[in-house]
NUTIBA-102657 format. One record per residue (C-alpha): residue number from 1; residue in one letter; x, y, z. Coordinates in nm, 3 decimals. Layout:
BEGIN
ATOM  nr rest      xx      yy      zz
ATOM NUM    A       X       Y       Z
...
This chain:
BEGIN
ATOM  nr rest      xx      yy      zz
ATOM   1    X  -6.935  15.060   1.427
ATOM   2    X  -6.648  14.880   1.292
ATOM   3    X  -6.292  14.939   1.267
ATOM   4    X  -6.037  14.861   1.006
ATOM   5    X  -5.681  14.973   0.947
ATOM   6    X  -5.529  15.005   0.652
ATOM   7    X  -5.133  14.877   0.664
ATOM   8    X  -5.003  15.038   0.360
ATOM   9    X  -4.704  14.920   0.200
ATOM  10    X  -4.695  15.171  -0.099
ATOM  11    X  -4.438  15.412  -0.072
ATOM  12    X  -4.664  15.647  -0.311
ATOM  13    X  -5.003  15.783  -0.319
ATOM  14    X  -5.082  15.553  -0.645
ATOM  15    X  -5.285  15.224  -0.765
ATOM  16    X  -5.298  15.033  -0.410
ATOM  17    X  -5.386  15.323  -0.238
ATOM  18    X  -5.663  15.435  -0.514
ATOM  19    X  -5.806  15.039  -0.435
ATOM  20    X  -5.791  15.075  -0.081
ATOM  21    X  -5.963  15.362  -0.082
ATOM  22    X  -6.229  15.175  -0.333
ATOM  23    X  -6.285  14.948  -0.053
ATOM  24    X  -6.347  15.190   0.179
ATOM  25    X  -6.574  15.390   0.001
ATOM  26    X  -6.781  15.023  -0.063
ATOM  27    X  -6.741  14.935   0.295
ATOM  28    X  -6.900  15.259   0.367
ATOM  29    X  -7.224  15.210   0.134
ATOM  30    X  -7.225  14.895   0.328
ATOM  31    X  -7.272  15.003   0.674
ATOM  32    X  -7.096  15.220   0.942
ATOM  33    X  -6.727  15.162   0.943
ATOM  34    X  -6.453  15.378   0.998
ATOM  35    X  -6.116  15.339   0.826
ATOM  36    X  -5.749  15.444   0.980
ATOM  37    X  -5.469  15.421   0.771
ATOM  38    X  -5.094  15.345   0.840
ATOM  39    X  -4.853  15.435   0.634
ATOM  40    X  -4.578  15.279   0.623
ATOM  41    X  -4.348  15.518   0.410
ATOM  42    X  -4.430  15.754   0.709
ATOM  43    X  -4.409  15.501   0.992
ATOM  44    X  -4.041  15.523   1.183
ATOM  45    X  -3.984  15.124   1.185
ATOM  46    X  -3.676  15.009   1.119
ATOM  47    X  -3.508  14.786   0.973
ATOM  48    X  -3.515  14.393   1.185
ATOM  49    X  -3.157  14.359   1.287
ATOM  50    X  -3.198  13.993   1.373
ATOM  51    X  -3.032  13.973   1.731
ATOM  52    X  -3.321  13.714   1.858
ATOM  53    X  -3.386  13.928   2.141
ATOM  54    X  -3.743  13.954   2.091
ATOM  55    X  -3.720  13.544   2.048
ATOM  56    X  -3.494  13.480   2.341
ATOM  57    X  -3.642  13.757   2.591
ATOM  58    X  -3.952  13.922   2.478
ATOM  59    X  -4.038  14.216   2.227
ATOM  60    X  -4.061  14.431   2.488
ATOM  61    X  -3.662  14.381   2.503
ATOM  62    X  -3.619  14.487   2.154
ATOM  63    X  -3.352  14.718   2.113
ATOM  64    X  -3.531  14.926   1.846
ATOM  65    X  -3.704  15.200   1.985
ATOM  66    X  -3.984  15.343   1.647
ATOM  67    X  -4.361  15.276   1.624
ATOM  68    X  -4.396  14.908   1.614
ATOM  69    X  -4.552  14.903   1.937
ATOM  70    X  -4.807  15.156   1.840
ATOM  71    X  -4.838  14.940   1.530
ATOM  72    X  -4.921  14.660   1.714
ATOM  73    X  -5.162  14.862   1.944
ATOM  74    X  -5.336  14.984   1.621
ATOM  75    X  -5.370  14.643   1.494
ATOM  76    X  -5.507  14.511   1.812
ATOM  77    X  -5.799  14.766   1.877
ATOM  78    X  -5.930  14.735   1.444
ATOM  79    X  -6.167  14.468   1.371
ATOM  80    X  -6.060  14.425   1.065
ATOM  81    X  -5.685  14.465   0.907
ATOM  82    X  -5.607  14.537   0.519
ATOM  83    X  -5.263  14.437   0.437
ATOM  84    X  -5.202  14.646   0.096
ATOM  85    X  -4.876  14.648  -0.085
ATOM  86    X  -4.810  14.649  -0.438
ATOM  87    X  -4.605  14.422  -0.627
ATOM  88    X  -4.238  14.519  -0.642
ATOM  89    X  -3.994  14.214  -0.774
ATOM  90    X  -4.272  13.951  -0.771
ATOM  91    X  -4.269  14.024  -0.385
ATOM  92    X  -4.389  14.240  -0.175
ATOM  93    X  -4.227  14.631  -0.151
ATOM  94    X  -3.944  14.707   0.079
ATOM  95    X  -4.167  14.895   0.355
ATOM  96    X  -4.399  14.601   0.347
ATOM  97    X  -4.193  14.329   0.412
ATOM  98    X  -3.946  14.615   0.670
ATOM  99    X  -4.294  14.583   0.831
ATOM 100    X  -4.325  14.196   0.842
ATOM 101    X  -3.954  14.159   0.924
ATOM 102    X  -4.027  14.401   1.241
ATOM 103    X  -4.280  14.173   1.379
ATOM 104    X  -4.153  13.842   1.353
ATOM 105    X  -4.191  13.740   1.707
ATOM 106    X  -4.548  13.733   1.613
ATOM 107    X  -4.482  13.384   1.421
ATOM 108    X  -4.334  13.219   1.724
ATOM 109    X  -4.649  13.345   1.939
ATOM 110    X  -4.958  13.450   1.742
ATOM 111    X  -5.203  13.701   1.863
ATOM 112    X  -5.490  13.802   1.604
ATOM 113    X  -5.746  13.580   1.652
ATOM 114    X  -6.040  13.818   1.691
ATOM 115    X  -5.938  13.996   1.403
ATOM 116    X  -6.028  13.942   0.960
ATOM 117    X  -5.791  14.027   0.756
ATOM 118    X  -5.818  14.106   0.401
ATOM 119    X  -5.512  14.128   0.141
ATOM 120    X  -5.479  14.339  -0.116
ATOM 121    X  -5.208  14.406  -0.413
ATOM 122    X  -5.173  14.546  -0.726
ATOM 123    X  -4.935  14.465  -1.026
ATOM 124    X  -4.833  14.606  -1.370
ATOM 125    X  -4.841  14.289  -1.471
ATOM 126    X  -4.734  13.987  -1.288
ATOM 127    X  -4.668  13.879  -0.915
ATOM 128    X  -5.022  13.889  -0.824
ATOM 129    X  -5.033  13.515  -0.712
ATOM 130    X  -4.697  13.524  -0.494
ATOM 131    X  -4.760  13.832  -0.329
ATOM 132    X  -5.119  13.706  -0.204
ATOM 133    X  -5.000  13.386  -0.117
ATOM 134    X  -4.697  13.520   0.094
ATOM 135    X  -4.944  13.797   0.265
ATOM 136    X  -5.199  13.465   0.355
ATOM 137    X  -4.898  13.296   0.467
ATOM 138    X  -4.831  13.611   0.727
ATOM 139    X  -5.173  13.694   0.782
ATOM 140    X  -5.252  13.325   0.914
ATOM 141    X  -4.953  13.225   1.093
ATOM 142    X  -5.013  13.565   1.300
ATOM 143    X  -5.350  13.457   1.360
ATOM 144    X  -5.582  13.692   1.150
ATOM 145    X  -5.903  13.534   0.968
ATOM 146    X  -5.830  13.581   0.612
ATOM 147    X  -6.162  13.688   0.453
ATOM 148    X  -6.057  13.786   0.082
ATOM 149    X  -5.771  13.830  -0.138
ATOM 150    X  -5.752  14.120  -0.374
ATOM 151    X  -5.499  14.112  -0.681
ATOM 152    X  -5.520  14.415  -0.974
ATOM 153    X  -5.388  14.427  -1.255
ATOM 154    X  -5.299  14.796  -1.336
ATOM 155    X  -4.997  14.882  -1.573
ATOM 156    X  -4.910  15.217  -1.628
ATOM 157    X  -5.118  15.276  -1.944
ATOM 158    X  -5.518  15.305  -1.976
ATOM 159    X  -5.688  14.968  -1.992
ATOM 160    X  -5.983  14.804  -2.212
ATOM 161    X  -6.326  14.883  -2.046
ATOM 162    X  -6.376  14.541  -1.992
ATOM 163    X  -6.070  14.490  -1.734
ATOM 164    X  -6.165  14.810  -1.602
ATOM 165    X  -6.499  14.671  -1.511
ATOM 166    X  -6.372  14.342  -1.399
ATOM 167    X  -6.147  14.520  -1.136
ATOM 168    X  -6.436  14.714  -1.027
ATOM 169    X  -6.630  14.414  -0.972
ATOM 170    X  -6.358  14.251  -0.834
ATOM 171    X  -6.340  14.549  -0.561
ATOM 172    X  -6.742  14.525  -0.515
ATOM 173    X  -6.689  14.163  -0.435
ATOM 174    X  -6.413  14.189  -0.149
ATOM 175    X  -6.573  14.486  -0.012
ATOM 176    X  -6.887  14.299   0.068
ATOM 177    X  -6.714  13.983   0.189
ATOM 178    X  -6.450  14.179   0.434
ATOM 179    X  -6.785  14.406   0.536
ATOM 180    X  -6.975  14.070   0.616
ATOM 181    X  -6.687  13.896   0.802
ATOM 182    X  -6.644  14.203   1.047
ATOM 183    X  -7.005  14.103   1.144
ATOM 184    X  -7.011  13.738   1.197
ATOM 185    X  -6.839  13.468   1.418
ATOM 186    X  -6.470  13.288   1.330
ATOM 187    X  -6.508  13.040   1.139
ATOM 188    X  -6.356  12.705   1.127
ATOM 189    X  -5.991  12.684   1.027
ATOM 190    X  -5.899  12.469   0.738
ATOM 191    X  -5.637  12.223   0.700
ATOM 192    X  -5.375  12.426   0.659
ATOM 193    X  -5.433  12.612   0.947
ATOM 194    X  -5.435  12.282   1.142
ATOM 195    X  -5.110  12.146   1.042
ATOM 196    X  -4.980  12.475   1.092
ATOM 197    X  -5.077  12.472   1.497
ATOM 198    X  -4.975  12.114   1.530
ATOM 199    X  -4.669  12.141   1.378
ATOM 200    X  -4.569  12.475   1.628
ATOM 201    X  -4.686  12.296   1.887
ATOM 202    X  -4.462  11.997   1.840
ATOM 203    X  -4.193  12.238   1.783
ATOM 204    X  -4.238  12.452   2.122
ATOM 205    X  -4.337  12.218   2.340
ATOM 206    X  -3.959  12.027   2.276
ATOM 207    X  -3.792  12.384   2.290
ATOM 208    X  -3.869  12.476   2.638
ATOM 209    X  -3.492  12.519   2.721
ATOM 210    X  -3.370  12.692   2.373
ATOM 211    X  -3.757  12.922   2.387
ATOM 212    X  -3.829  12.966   2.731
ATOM 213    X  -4.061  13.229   2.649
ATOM 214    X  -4.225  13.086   2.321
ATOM 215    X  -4.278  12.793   2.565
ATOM 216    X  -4.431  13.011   2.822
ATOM 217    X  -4.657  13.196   2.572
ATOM 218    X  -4.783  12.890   2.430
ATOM 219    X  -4.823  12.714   2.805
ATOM 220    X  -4.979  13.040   2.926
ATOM 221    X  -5.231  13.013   2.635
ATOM 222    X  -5.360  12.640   2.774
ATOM 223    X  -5.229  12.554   2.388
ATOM 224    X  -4.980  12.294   2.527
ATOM 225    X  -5.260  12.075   2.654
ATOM 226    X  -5.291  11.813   2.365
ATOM 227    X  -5.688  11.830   2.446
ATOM 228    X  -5.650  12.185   2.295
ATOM 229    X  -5.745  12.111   1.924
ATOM 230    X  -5.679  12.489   1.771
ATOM 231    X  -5.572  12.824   1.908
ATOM 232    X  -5.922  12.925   1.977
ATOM 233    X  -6.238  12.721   2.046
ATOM 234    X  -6.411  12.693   1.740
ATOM 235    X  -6.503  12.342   1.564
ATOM 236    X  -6.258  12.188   1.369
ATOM 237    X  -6.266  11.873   1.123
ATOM 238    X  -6.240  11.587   1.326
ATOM 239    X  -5.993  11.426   0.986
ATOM 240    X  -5.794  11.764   1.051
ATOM 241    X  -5.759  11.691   1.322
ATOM 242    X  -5.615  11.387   1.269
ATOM 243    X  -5.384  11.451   1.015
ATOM 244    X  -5.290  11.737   1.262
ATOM 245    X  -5.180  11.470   1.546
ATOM 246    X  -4.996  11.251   1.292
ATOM 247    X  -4.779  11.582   1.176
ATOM 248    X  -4.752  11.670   1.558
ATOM 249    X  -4.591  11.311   1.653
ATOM 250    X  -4.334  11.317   1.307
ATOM 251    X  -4.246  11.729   1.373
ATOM 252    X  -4.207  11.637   1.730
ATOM 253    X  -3.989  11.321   1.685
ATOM 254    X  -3.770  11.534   1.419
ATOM 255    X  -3.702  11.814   1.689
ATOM 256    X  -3.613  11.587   1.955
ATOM 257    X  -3.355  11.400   1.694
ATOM 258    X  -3.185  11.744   1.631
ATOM 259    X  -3.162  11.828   2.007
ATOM 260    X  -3.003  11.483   2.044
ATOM 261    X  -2.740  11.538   1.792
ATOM 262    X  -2.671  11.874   1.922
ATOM 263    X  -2.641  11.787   2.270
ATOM 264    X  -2.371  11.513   2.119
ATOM 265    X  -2.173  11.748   1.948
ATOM 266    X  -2.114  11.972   2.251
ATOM 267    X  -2.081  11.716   2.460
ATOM 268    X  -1.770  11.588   2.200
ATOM 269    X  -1.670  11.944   2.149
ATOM 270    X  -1.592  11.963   2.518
């Protein structure tokens, strides 16, 4: 039986909740799978105050004490993760991104990589496309498969049959995929995903001093070693690849040009 939890960023019981629960009730035709769901408007998480402690000394040193470490817990034992938020200022809603803001320290040291994630939103009208992209962006950086993107367009009025029916094709369709992609193995990371893990690496392996524990995370994780081609072993493109080395070299000759000039300017400053 598989897992998923539901990370709902709707402060109200209204059209992303009504899809989720879609999903689930596909997901369910599909096969055994039990859904959780968190919700955020009920979640005590607040608000990132941006002191870098959970960058300079660990998120276990975060002076916040609310349920992001349950979050994270939650996340960890699902199989499957559905980020849902709707569309609030072209962006995602205030809880949602309270949510993303909490967990940051997950971009410096990723975690998720036994884990498909599927994004969902819904919009009145517009905002679809950003909102998606920025909750791939998240999904992927914090390590998550992303297995389908869900966008709806539901204004507060009755619509035409015929958008009706494409939205409930359009929920048939993820359902299926996510369903599937709880069942079968990772698969290879596209280019994106490569630069991305070059270009951290490059980036961590110069800040050892300024991100001691970034640095340790990543050396812990063997992902230092330059014969370490992605986070996790799985094939990968040999041109990725690379492309991947050549963005590695430039990020990491950038980094080490900045730490120059800022070692200069302290040095004149004193």
């Amino acid at each position: 039986m598989k897992r998923v939890l539901v990370i709902m960023g709707s402060p109200r019981m209204g059209n992303t909740m009504r899809a989720a629960q879609g999903i689930e009730e596909r997901m369910q035709g599909l096969g055994e799978v039990v859904f959780e769901y968190c919700m955020l408007r009920d979640a005590d998480l607040a608000r990132c105050r941006g002191c870098f402690v959970c960058f300079q000394k660990g998120e276990e040193h975060c002076p916040l004490r609310d349920d992001a470490p349950d979050i994270e817990r939650r996340m960890h034992e699902a199989d499957g993760v559905i980020f849902a938020t709707p569309v609030y200022g072209m962006n995602v809603s205030g809880l949602f991104k309270t949510f993303v803001d909490r967990f940051s320290y997950i971009f410096h040291r990723p975690r998720f990589f036994d884990k498909k994630a599927l994004l969902l939103t819904t919009t009145g009208a517009l905002g679809e496309k950003e909102v998606l992209d920025y909750l791939d962006l998240v999904a992927r950086i914090w390590g998550f498969e992303v297995a389908g993107r869900v966008g709806l367009i539901t204004p507060p009025y009755d619509l035409p049959e015929e958008k009706v029916r494409r939205n409930a094709e359009t929920l048939d369709a993820a359902a299926r995929a996510f369903h599937d992609s709880l069942y079968r193995p990772r698969r290879s990371p596209g280019w994106k995903d490569i630069l991305v893990f070059h270009g951290m690496r490059a980036t961590f392996r110069e800040l050892a001093a300024l991100a001691p524990v970034d640095y340790e995370y990543w050396e812990q994780k063997g992902w230092l070693d330059r014969k370490t081609r992605y986070f996790v072993e799985v094939p990968v493109n040999p041109l990725y690849h690379a492309l991947g080395s050549l963005i590695e070299w430039y990020v990491g000759r950038q980094v080490r040009k900045e730490m120059a000039g800022l070692r200069r300017k302290s040095d004149q400053s004193t």
